[in-house]
C-alpha positions as CSV (number, residue, x, y, z in Angstrom):
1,X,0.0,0.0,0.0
2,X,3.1,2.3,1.0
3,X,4.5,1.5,-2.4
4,X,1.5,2.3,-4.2
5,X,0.8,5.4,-2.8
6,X,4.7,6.7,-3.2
7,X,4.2,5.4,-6.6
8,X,1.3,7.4,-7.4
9,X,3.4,10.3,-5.6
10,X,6.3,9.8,-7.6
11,X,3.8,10.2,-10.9
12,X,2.3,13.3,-9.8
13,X,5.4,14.7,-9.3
14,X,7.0,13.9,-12.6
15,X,3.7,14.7,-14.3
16,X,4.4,18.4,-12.5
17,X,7.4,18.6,-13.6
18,X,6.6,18.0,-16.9
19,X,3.2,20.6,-17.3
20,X,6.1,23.1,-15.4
21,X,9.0,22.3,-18.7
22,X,6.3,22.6,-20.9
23,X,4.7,25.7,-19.6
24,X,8.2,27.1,-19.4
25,X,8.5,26.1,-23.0
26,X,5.5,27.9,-24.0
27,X,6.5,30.8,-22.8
28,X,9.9,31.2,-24.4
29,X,8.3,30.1,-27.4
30,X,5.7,33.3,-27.1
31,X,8.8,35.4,-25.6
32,X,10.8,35.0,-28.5
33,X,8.0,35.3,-31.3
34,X,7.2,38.6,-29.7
35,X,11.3,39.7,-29.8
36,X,11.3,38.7,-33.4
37,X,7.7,40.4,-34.3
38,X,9.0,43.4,-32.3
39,X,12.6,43.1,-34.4
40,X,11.1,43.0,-37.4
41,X,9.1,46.0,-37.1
42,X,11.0,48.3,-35.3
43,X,12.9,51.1,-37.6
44,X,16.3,50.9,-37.7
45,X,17.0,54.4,-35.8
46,X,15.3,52.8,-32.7
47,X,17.6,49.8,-33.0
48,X,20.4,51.6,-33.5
49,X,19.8,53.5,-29.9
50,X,19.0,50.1,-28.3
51,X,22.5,48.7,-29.3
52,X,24.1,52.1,-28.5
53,X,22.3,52.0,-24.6
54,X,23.8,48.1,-24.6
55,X,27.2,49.2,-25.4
56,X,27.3,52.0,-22.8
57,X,25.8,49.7,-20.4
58,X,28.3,47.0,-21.3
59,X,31.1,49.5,-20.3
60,X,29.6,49.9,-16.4
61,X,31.6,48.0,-13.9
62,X,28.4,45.6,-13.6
63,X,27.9,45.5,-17.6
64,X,27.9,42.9,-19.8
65,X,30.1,43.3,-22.7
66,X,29.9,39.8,-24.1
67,X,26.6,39.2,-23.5
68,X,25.7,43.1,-25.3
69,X,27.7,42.4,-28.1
70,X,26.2,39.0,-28.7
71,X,22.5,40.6,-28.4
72,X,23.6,42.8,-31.2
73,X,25.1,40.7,-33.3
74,X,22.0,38.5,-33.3
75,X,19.3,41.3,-33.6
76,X,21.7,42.6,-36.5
77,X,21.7,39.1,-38.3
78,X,17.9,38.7,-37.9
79,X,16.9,42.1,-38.7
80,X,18.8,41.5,-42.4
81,X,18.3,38.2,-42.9
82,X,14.5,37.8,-41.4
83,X,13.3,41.0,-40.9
84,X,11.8,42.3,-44.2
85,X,9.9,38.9,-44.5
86,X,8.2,38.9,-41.2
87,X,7.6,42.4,-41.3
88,X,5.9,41.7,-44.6
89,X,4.0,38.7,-43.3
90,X,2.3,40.9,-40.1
91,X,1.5,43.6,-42.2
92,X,0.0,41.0,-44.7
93,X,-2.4,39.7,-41.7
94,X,-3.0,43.5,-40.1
95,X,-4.5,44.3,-43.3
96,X,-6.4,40.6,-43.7
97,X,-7.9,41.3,-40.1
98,X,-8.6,45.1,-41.3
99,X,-10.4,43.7,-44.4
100,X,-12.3,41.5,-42.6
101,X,-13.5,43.9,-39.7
102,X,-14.4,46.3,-42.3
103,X,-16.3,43.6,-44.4
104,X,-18.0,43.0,-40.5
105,X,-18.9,46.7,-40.6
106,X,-20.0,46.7,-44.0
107,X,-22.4,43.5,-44.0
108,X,-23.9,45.0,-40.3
109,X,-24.8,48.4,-41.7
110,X,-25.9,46.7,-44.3
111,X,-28.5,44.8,-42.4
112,X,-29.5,48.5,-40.4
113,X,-30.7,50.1,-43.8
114,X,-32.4,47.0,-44.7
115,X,-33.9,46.7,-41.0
116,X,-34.3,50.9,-41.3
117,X,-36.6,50.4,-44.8
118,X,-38.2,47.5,-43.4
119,X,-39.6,49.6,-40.8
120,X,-40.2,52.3,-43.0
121,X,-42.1,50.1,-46.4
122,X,-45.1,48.5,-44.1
123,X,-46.2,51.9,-43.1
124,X,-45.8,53.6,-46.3
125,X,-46.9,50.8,-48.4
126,X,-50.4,50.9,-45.8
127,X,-51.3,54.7,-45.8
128,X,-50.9,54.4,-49.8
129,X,-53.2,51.8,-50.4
130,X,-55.8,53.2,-47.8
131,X,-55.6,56.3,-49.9
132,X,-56.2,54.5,-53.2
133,X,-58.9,52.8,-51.2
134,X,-60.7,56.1,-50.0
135,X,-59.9,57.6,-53.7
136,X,-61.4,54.6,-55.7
137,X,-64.9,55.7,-54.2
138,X,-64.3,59.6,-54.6
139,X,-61.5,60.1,-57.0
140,X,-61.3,57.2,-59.8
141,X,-58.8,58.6,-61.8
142,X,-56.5,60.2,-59.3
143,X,-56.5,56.3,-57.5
144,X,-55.5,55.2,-60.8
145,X,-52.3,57.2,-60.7
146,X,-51.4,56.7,-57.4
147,X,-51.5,53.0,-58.0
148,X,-49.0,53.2,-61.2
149,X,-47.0,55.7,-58.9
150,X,-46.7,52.6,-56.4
151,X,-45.8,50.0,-59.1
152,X,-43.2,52.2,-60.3
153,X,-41.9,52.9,-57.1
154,X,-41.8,49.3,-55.8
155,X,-40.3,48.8,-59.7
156,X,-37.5,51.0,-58.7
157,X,-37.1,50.0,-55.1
158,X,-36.8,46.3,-55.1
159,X,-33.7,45.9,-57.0
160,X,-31.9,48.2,-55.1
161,X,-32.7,46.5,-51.9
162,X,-30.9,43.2,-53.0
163,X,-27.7,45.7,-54.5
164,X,-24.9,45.2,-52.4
165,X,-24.1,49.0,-50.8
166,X,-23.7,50.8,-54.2
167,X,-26.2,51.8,-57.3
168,X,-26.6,54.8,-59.4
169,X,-27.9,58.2,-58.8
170,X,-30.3,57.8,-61.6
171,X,-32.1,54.8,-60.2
172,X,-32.6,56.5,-57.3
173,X,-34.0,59.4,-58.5
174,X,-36.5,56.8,-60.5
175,X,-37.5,55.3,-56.8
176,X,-37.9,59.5,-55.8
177,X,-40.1,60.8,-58.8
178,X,-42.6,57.5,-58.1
179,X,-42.0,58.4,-53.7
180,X,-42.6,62.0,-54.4
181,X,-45.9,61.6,-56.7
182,X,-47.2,59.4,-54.0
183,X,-46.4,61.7,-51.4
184,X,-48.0,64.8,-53.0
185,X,-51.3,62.7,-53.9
186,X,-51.2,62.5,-50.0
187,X,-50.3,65.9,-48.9
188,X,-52.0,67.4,-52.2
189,X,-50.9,71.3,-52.5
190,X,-48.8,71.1,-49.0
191,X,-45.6,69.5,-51.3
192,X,-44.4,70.4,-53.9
193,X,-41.2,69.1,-55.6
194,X,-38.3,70.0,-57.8
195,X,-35.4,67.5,-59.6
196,X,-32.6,69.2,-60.9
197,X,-29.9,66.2,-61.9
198,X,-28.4,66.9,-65.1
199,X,-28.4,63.8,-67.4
200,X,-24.5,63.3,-67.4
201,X,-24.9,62.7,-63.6
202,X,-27.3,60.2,-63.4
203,X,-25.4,57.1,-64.1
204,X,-22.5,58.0,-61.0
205,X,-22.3,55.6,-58.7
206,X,-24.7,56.3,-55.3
207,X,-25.0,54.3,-52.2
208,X,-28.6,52.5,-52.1
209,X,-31.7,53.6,-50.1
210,X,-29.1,57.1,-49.3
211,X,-31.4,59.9,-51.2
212,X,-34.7,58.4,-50.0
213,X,-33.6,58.9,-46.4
214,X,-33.1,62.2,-47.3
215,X,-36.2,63.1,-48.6
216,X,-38.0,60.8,-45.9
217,X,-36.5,62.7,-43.5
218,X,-37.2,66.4,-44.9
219,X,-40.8,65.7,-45.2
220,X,-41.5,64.0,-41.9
221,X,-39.0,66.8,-40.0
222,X,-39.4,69.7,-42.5
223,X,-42.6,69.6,-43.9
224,X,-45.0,67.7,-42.2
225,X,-45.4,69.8,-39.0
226,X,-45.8,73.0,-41.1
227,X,-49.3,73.6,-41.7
228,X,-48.6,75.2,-45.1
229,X,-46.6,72.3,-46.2
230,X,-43.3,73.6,-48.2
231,X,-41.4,72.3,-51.0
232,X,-38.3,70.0,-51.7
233,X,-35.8,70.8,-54.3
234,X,-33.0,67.6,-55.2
235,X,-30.4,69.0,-57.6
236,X,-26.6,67.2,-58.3
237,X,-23.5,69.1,-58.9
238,X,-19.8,67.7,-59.8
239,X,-17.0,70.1,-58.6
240,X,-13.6,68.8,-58.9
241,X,-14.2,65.5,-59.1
242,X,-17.1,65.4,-56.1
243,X,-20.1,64.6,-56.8
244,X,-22.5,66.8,-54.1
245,X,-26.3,65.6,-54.0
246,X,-28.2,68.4,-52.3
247,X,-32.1,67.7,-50.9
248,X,-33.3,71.0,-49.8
249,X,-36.4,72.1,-48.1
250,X,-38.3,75.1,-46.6
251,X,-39.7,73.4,-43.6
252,X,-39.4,74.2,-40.3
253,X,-36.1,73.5,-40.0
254,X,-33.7,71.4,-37.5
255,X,-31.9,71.8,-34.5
256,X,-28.4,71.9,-34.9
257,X,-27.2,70.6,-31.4
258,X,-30.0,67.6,-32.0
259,X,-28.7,64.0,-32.3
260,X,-28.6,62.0,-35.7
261,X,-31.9,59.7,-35.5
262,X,-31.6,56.4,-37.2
263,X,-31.5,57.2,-41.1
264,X,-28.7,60.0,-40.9
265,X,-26.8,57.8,-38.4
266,X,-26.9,55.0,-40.9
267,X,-26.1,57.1,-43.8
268,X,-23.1,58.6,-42.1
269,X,-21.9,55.4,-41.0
270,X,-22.5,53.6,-44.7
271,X,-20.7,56.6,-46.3
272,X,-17.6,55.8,-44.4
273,X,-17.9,52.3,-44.7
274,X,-18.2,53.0,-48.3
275,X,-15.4,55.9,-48.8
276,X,-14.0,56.2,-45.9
277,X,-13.0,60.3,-44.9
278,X,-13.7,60.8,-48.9
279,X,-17.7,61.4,-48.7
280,X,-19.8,63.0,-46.0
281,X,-23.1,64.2,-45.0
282,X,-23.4,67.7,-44.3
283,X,-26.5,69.3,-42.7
284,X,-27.1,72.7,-42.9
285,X,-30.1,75.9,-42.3
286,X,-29.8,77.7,-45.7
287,X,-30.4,81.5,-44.8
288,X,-33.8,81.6,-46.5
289,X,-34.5,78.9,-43.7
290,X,-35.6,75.0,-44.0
291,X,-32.8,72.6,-44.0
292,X,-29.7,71.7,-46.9
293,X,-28.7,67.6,-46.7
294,X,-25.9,67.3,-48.8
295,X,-24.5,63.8,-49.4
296,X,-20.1,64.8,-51.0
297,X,-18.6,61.8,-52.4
298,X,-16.2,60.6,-55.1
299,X,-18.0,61.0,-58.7
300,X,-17.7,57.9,-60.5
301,X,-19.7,57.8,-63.4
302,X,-20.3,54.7,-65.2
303,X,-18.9,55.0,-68.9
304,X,-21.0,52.3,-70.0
305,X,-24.3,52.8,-68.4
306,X,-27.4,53.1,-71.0
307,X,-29.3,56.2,-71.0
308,X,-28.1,58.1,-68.7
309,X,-28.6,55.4,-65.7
């Protein structure tokens, strides 16, 4: 029984020893990648005052010459022969983990205008028909249009829901002039609306769903609390290679301290997903008074687009 149990002892002991080496191990392992990852990234002016602090330390009466000049011997050796390679290899897998958490921050944005229009279609899509319902018994004719106003606009809308984060400008004025006819069958003489995009313009490339936020966003804010209703002007300008799309109305204006709400915060945070510091959204109170969104990005037209779209 003694035997046994100093047996058993004996094996925990060596089996402690053992986790201990290799938990040593591990960690001079993860020491030394660290020292090289470190080597290989550090500039060479840096190194050069490490070595120098070795060598003055080395000349102290408790320095260590040998040992110094063996550190710098090795860093030297690795930093030529090593260096350039590993450097390239953790820049490679910075910019791979980069890619894929701006991929991340792409496909969730993504899914916030989708959620955002989700929110946004029942309504609309309800009050539209319940006004072609009322109008069918008053207003044949009128119900008529609204209803080829809604097929155009669902026409327009669908496909750019399943586009990936970028379509054109023209396709999204399309989506507008149906959104816009709807909306003034609704609000009658309280809207009225104005599209100034030259031709040229229309086939540049344009973030999804981005203009109909906009213009969401000027009626419900602007417009709709103003009993006389107002007008909303779109126009498109290219200065310099920028391509500035400007939704304007003479509503009752906005706060400027006030918080984003949900559709600027996502356009903001698609533009610079999308382009980085290159595009913006700029809110502003034109002098005349109402409120200016102006969406500045990088014109790209496409060359090979068909009629202007």
């Amino acid at each position: 029984m003694a035997k046994s149990r100093l047996a058993q002892s004996s094996y925990a002991n060596a089996k402690s020893l053992l986790d201990l080496i290799r938990e040593v191990g591990d960690t001079a392992v993860t020491i030394w990648w660290r020292f090289f990852d470190w080597l290989a990234q550090v500039e060479w002016r840096k190194l050069i005052i490490v070595w120098v602090l070795l060598l003055l330390l080395g000349l102290t009466p408790f320095g260590l010459s040998k040992q110094a000049m063996a550190f710098i011997m090795l860093s030297l050796g690795l930093k030529v022969l090593a260096g350039g390679k590993r450097k390239a290899e953790l820049e490679a897998l910075h910019a791979h983990h980069q890619a894929d958490e701006e991929s991340m921050e792409r496909r969730v944005v993504e899914a916030r205008m989708a959620a955002l229009q989700a929110q946004v279609e029942p309504h609309f899509l309800f009050n539209t028909l319940a006004l072609i319902g009322q109008l069918i018994e008053t207003d044949p004719p009128q119900a008529a249009r609204i209803h080829q106003n809604l097929i155009d606009y669902l026409r327009a809308t669908l496909p750019q829901m399943r586009a990936a984060g970028a379509g054109t400008l023209g396709r999204q004025i399309d989506m507008s002039r149906a959104y816009l006819a709807i909306m003034q069958a609704r609000m009658g003489a309280r809207l009225a609306v104005s599209i100034d995009v030259p031709q040229e313009m229309q086939s540049a490339t344009f973030p999804v769903m981005t203009l109909q936020i906009l213009i969401e966003n000027a009626i419900k804010h602007g417009l709709e609390p103003k009993i006389a209703g107002g007008r909303i002007d779109i126009r498109a300008s290219v200065d310099q290679g920028v391509l500035q799309v400007d939704v304007l109305d003479d509503g009752v204006g906005f706060n400027l301290h006030a918080a984003d709400g949900i559709g600027l915060a996502n356009v903001r945070e698609r533009l610079r997903i999308l382009y980085g510091n290159r595009a913006q959204l700029v809110l502003e109170a034109p002098i005349t008074g109402g409120t200016r969104a102006s969406v500045r990005l990088p014109y790209a037209p496409d060359i090979f687009a068909g009629a202007g779209k």
